[in-house]
Every structure is written in structure tokens, then in C-alpha cells.
VMD Tcl script that builds the backbone (N, CA, C; Angstrom):
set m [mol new atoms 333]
animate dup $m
set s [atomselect $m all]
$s set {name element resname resid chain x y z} {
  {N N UNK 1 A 20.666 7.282 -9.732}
  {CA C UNK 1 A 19.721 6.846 -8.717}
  {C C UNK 1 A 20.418 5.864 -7.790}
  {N N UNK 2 A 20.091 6.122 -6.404}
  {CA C UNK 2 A 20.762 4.957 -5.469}
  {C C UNK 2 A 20.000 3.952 -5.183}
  {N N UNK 3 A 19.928 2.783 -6.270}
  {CA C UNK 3 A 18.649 1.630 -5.945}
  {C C UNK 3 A 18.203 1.894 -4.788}
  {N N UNK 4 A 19.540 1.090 -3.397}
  {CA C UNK 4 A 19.359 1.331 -2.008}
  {C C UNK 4 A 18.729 1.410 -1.434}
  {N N UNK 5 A 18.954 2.509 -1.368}
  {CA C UNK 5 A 18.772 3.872 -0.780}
  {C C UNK 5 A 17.155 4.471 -1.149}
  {N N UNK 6 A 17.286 4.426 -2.468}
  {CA C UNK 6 A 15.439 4.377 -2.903}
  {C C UNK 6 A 14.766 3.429 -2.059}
  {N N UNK 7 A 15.030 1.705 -2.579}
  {CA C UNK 7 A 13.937 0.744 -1.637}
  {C C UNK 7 A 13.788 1.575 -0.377}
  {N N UNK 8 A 14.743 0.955 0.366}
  {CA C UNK 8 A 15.006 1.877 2.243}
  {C C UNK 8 A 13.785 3.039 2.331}
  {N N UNK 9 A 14.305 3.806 1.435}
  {CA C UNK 9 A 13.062 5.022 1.751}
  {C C UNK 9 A 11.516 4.543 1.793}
  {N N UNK 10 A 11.674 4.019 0.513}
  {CA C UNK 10 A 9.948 3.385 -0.015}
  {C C UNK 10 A 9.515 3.049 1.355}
  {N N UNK 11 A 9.887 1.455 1.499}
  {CA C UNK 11 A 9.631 0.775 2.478}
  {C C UNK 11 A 9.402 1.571 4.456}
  {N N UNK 12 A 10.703 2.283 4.587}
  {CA C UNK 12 A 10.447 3.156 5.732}
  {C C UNK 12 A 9.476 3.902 5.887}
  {N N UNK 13 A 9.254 4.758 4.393}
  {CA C UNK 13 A 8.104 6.156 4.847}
  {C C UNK 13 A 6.682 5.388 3.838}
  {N N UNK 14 A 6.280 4.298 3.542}
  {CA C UNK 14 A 5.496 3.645 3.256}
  {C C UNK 14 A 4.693 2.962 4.793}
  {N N UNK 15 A 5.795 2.114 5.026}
  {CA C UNK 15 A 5.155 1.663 6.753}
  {C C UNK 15 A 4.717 2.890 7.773}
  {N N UNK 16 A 5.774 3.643 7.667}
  {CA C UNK 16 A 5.616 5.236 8.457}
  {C C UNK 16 A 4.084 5.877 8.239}
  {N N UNK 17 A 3.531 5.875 6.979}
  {CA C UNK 17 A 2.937 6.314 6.642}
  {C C UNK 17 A 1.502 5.646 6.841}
  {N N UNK 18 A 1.677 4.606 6.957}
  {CA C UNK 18 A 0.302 3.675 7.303}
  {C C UNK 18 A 0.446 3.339 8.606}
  {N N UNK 19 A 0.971 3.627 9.582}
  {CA C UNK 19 A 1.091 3.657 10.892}
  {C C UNK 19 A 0.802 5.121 11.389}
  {N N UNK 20 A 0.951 6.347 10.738}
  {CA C UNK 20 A 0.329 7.417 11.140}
  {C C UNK 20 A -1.244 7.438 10.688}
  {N N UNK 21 A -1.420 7.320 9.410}
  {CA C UNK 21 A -2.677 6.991 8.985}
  {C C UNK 21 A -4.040 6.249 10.304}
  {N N UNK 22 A -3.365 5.006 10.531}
  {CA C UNK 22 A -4.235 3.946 10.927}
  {C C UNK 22 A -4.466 5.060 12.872}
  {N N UNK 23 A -3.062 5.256 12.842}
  {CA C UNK 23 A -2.785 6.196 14.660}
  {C C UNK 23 A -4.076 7.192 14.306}
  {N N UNK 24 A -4.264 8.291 13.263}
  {CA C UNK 24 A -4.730 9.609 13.326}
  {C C UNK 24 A -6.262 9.090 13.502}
  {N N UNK 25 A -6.577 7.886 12.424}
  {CA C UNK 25 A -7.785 7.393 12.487}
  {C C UNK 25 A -8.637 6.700 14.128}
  {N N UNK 26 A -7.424 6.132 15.199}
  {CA C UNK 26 A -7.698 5.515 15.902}
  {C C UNK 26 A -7.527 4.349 15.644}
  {N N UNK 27 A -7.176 3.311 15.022}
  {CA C UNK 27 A -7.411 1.991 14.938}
  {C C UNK 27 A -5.735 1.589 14.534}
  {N N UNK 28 A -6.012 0.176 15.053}
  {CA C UNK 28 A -4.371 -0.333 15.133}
  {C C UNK 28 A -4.341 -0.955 13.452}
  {N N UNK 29 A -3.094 -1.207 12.859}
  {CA C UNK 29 A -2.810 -1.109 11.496}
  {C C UNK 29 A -2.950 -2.703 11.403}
  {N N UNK 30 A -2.831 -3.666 12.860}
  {CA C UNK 30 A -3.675 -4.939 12.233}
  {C C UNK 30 A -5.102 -4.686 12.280}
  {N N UNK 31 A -6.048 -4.015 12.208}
  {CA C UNK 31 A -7.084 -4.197 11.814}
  {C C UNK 31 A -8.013 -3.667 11.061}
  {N N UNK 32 A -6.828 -3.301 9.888}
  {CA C UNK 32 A -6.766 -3.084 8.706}
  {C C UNK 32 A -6.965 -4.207 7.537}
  {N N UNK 33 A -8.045 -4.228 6.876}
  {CA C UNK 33 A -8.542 -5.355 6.213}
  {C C UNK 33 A -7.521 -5.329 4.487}
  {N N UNK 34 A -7.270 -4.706 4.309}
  {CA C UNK 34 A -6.308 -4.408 2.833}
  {C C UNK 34 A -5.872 -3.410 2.896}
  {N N UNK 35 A -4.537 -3.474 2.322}
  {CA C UNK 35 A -3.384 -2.482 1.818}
  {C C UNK 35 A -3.801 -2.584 0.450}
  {N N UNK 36 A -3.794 -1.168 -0.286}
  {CA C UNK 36 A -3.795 -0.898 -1.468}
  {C C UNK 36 A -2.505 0.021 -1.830}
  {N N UNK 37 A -1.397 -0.866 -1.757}
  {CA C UNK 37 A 0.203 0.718 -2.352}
  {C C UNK 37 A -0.054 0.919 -3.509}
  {N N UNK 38 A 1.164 1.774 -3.829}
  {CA C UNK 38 A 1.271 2.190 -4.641}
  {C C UNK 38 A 2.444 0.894 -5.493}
  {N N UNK 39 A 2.136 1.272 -6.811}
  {CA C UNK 39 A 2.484 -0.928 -7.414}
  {C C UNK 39 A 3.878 -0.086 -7.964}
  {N N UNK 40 A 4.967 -0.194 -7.068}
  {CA C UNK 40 A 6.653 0.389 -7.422}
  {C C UNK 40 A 6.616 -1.267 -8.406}
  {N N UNK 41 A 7.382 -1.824 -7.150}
  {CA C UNK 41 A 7.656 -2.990 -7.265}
  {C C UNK 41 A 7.476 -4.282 -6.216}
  {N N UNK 42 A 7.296 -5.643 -6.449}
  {CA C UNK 42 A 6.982 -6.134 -5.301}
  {C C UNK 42 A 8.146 -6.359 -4.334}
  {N N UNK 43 A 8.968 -6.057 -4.660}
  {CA C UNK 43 A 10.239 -5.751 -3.372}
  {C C UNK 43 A 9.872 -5.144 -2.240}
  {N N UNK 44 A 9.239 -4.096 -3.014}
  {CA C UNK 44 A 8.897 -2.954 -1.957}
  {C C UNK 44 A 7.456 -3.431 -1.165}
  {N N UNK 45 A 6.602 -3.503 -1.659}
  {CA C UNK 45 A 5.488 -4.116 -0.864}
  {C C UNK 45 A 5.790 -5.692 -0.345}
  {N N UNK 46 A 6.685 -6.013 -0.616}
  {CA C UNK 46 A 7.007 -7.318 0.566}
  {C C UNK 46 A 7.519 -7.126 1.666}
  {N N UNK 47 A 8.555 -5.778 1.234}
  {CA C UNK 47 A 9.114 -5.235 2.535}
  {C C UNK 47 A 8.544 -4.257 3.330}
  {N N UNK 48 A 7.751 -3.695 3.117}
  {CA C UNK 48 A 6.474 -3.119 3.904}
  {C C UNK 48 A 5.777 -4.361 4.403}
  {N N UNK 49 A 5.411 -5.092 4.440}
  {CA C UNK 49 A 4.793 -5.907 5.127}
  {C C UNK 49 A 5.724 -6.437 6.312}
  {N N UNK 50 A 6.741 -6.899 5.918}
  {CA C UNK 50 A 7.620 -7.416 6.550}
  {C C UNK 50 A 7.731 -6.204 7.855}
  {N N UNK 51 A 7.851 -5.076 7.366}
  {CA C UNK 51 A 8.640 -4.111 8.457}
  {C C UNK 51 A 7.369 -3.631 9.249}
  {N N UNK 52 A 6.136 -4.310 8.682}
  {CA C UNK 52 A 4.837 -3.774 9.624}
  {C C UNK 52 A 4.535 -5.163 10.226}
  {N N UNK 53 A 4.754 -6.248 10.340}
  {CA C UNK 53 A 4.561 -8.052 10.752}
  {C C UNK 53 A 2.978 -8.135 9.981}
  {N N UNK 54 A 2.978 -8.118 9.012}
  {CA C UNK 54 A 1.674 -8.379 8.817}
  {C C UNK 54 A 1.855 -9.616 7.149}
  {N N UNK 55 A 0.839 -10.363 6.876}
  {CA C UNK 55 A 1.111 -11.164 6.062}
  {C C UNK 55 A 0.792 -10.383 4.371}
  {N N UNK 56 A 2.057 -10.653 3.885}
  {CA C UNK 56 A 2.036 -9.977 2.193}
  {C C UNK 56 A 0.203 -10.236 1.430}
  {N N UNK 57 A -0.262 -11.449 1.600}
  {CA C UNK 57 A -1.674 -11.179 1.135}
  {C C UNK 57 A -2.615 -9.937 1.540}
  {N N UNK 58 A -2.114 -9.340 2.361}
  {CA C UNK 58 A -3.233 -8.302 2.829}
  {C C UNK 58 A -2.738 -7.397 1.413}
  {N N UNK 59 A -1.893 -7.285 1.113}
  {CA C UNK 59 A -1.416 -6.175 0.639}
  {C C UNK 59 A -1.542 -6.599 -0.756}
  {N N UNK 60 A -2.392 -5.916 -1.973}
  {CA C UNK 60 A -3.384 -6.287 -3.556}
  {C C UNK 60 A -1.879 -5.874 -3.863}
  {N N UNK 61 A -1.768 -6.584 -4.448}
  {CA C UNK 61 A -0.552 -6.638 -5.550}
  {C C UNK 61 A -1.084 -6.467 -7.141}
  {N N UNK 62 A -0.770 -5.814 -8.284}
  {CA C UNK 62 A -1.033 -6.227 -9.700}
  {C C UNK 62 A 0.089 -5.730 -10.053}
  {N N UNK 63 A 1.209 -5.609 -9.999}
  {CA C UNK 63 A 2.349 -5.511 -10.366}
  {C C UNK 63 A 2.445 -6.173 -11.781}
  {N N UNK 64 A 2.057 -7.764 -11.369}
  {CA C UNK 64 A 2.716 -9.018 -12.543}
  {C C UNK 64 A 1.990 -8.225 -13.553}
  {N N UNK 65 A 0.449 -7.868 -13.362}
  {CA C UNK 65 A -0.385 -7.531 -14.519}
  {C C UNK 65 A -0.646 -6.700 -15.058}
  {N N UNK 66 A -0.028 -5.115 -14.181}
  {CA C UNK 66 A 0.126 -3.895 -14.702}
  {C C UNK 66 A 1.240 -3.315 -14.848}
  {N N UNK 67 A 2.307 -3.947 -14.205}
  {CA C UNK 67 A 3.537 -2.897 -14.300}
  {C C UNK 67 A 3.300 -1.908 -13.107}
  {N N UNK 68 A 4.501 -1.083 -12.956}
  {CA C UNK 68 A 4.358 0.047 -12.394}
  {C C UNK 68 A 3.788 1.209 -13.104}
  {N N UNK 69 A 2.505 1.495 -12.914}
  {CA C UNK 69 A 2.092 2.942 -13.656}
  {C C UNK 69 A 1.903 4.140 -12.866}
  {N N UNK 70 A 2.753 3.855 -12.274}
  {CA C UNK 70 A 2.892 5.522 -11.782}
  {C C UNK 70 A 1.501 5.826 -10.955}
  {N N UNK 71 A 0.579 6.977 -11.338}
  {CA C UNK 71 A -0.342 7.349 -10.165}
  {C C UNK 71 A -1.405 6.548 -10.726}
  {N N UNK 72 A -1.876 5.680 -11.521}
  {CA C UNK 72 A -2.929 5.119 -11.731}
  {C C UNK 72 A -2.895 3.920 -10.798}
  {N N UNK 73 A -1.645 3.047 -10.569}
  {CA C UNK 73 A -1.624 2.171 -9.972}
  {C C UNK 73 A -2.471 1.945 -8.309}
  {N N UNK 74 A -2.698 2.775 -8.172}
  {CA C UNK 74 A -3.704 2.871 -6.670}
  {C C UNK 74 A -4.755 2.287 -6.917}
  {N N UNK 75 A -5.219 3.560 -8.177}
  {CA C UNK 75 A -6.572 3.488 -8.361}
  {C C UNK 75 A -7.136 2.033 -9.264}
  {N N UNK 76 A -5.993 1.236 -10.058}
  {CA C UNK 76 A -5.803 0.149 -10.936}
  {C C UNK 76 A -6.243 -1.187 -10.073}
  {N N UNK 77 A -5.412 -1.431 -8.851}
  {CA C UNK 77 A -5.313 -2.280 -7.825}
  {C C UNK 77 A -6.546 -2.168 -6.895}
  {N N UNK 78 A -6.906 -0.999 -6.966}
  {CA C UNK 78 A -8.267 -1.179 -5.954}
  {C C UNK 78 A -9.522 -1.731 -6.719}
  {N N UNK 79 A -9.537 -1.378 -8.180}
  {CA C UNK 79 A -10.555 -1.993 -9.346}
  {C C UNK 79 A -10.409 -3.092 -8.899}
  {N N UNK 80 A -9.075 -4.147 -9.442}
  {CA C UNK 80 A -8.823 -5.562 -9.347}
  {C C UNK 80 A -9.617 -5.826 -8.178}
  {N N UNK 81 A -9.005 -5.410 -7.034}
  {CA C UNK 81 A -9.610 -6.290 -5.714}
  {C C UNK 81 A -10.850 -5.589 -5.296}
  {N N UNK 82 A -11.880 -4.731 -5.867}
  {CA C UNK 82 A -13.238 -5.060 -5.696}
  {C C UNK 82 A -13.727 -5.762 -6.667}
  {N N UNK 83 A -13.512 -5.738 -7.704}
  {CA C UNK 83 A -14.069 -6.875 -8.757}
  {C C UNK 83 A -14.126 -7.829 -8.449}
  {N N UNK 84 A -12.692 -8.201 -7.852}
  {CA C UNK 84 A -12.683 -10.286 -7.967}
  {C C UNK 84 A -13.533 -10.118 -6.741}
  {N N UNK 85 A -14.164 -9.352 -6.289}
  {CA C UNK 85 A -14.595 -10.061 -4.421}
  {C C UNK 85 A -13.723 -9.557 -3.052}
  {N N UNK 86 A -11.957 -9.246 -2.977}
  {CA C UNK 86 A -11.573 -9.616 -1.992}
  {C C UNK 86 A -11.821 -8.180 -1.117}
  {N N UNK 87 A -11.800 -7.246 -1.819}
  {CA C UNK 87 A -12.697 -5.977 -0.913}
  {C C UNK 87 A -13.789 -5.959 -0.962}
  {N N UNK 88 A -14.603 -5.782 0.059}
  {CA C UNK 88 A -16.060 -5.385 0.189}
  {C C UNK 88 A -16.732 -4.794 1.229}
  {N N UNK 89 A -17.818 -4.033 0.885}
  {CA C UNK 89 A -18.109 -3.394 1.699}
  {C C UNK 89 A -18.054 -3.629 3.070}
  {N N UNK 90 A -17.659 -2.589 3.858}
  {CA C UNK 90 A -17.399 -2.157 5.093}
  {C C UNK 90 A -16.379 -2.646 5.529}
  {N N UNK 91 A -15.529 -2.975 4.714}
  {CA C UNK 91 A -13.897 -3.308 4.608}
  {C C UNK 91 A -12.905 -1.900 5.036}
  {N N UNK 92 A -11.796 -1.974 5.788}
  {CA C UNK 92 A -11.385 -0.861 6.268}
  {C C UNK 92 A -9.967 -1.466 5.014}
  {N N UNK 93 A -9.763 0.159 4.528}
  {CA C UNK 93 A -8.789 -0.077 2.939}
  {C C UNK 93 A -7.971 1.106 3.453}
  {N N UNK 94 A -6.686 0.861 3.275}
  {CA C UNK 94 A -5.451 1.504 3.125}
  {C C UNK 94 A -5.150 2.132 2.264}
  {N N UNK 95 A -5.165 2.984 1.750}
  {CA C UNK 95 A -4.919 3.343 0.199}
  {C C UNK 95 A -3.453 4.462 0.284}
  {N N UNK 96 A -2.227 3.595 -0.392}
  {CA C UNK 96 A -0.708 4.680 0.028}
  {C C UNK 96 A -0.551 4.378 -1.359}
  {N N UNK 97 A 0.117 5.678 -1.668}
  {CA C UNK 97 A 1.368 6.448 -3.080}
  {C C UNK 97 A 2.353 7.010 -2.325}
  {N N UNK 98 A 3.482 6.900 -3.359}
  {CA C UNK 98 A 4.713 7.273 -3.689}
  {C C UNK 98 A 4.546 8.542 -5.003}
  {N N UNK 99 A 5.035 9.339 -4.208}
  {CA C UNK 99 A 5.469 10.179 -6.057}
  {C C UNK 99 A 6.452 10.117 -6.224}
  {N N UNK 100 A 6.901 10.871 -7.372}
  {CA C UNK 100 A 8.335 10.496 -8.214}
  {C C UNK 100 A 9.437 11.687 -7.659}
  {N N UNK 101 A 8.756 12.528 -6.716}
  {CA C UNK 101 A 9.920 13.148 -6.198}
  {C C UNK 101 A 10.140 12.810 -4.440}
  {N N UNK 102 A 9.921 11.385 -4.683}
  {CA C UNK 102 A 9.892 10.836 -2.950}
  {C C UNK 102 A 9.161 11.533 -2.224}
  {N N UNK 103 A 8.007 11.484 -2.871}
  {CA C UNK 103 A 6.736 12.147 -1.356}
  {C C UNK 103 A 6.067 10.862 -1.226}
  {N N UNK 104 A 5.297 11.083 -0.602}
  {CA C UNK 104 A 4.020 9.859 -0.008}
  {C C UNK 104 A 3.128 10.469 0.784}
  {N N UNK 105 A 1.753 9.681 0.986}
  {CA C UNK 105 A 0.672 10.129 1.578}
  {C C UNK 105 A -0.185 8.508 1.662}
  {N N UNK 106 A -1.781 8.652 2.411}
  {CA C UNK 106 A -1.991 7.883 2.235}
  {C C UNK 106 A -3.083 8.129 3.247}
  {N N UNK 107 A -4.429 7.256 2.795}
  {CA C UNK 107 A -5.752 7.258 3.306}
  {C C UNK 107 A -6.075 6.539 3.932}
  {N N UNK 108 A -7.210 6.135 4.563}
  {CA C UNK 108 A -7.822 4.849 5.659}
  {C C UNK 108 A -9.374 5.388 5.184}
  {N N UNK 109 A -10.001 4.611 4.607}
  {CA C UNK 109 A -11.150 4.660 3.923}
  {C C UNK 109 A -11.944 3.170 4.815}
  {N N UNK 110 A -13.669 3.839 4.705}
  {CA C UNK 110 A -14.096 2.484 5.342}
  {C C UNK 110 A -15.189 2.454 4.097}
  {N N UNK 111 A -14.746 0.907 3.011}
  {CA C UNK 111 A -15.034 0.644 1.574}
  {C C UNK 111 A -16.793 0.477 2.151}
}
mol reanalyze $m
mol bondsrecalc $m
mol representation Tube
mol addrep $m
């Protein structure tokens, strides 16, 4: 595996991907109330933020508390942040994955 070369990708077709998302929907990607990624690692969702100017809190992290689990992690991280409060209704939510053979996709949901 080329660490690298992996992050690079993540991060490129992660931002890529929530910038077509937010474009197809109409609405600009700051006014986007939460990022929900996919929980790689927080390398990678720091550097998605970074490469979109937007501040790392938007973006639910549970990394520390779940690990990377693969395809549950979407659905894991969006539990967390409607539970505690910080999503709520009529919240515009990001929802991006990674699969394990470097694909990606990703939704614009209005919570």
C-alpha cells in the first residue's frame, strides 16, 4: 500500500466529492451544516477540511471512539451527532464513504 498516495486520494476525491454533491444539489458547501465521512482516520478528515477552508468541527468525528469500521462508520457517526444534539432537524448533512477499493460517493440530505 502507498500510505501517500492513499491519504492524497482520500482527501482529493473526498473534497471532490462534496463539492459535486453540494453543486448538483444547488447550494454552496459552506452552507452545509455537518459533514458526516467516512471515520478512515482523522488525518484524513482534517485534511478535507483544510482542502475545502472550512473549520474541522463541522466535520463529526468518532474515530477516538469507534475506530475505523469500515461501512458502519457513516451510519455510527451520524447516531453520535443526533443523539448528543449537534444535528437536528432541518440541518443540511453531508453524508461521504470511501470503499476499500478506492471508490466514494456521497449524499446531501436535509435531516
Amino acid at each position: 500500500m502507498q500510505g501517500k498516495e492513499v491519504f492524497k486520494h482520500a482527501v482529493i476525491n473526498i473534497a471532490d466529492s462534496i463539492t459535486a454533491s453540494a453543486a448538483e444539489a444547488g447550494v454552496a458547501v459552506g452552507d452545509i451544516d455537518w459533514f458526516v465521512p467516512h471515520q478512515a482516520n482523522q488525518r484524513i478528515l482534517d485534511g478535507t477540511a483544510r482542502r475545502l477552508h472550512l473549520p474541522g468541527e463541522r466535520f463529526i468525528s468518532t474515530i477516538a471512539e469507534h475506530g475505523n469500521t469500515s461501512a458502519a462508520s457513516v451510519p455510527l457517526a451520524l447516531a453520535v451527532a443526533v443523539a448528543d444534539g449537534r444535528i437536528k432537524r432541518g440541518d443540511l448533512v453531508l453524508l461521504e464513504a470511501m470503499g476499500g477499493g478506492l471508490t466514494w460517493g456521497a449524499a446531501l440530505v436535509r435531516w
